[in-house]
N, C-alpha and C positions, 0 to 999 in steps of 0.2 A: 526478727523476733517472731516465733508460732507464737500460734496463735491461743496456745498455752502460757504462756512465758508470763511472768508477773513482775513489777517495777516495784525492788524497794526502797520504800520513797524514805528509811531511811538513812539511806545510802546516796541522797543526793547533798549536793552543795548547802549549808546552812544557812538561810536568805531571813531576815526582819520581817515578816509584815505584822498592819495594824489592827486589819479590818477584819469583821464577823464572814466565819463563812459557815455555811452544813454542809457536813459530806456525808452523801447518800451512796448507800450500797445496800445491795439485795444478799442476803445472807446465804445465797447458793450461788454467787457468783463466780463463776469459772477463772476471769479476767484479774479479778479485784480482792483478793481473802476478806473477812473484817477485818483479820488483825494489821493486817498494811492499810485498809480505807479508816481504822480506828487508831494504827497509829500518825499518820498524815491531820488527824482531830487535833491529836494530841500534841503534833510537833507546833502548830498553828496557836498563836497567842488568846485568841479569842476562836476555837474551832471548836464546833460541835459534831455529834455523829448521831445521825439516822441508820439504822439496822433494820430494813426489811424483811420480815420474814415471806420464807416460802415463796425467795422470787430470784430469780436470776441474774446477770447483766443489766436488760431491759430495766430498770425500774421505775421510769416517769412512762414509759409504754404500760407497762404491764397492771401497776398500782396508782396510775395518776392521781386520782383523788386522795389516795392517803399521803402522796408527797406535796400535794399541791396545799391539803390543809397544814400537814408539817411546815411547807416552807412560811405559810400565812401566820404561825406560831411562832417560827423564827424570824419572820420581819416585824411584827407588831414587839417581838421582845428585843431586840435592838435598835427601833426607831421610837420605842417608851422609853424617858430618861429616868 
């Protein structure tokens, strides 16, 4: 795979799961488009999606505090019943 090449996650085996996840991408990510990291939200029963602006691959390098409050957002809103 270059190191261009992108996985559509589509395109993979249809699997169950339960659990809450975020999925973070930086909105100029080379590796990850949105719309493959926003549809991977989407395929996920309880998935949400973080969309970085104006940041690359890196995203917990680059913007740590705005992912680290996002994720603090996303666990207090799924460990609140």
């Amino acid at each position: 795979m270059s190191s261009s090449a992108t996985i559509d996650v589509s395109a993979q085996p249809e699997r169950r799961f339960s659990f809450s996840a975020l999925v973070v991408v930086g909105d100029r990510d080379p590796f990850v488009p949105v719309d493959q990291a926003w549809e991977l939200a989407r395929l996920l029963p309880k998935g949400s999606l973080l969309v970085v602006p104006d940041c690359p691959h890196e995203v917990m390098t680059r913007r740590a505090s705005l992912v680290n409050e996002a994720l603090a957002r996303f666990y207090r809103g799924i460990l609140t019943p």
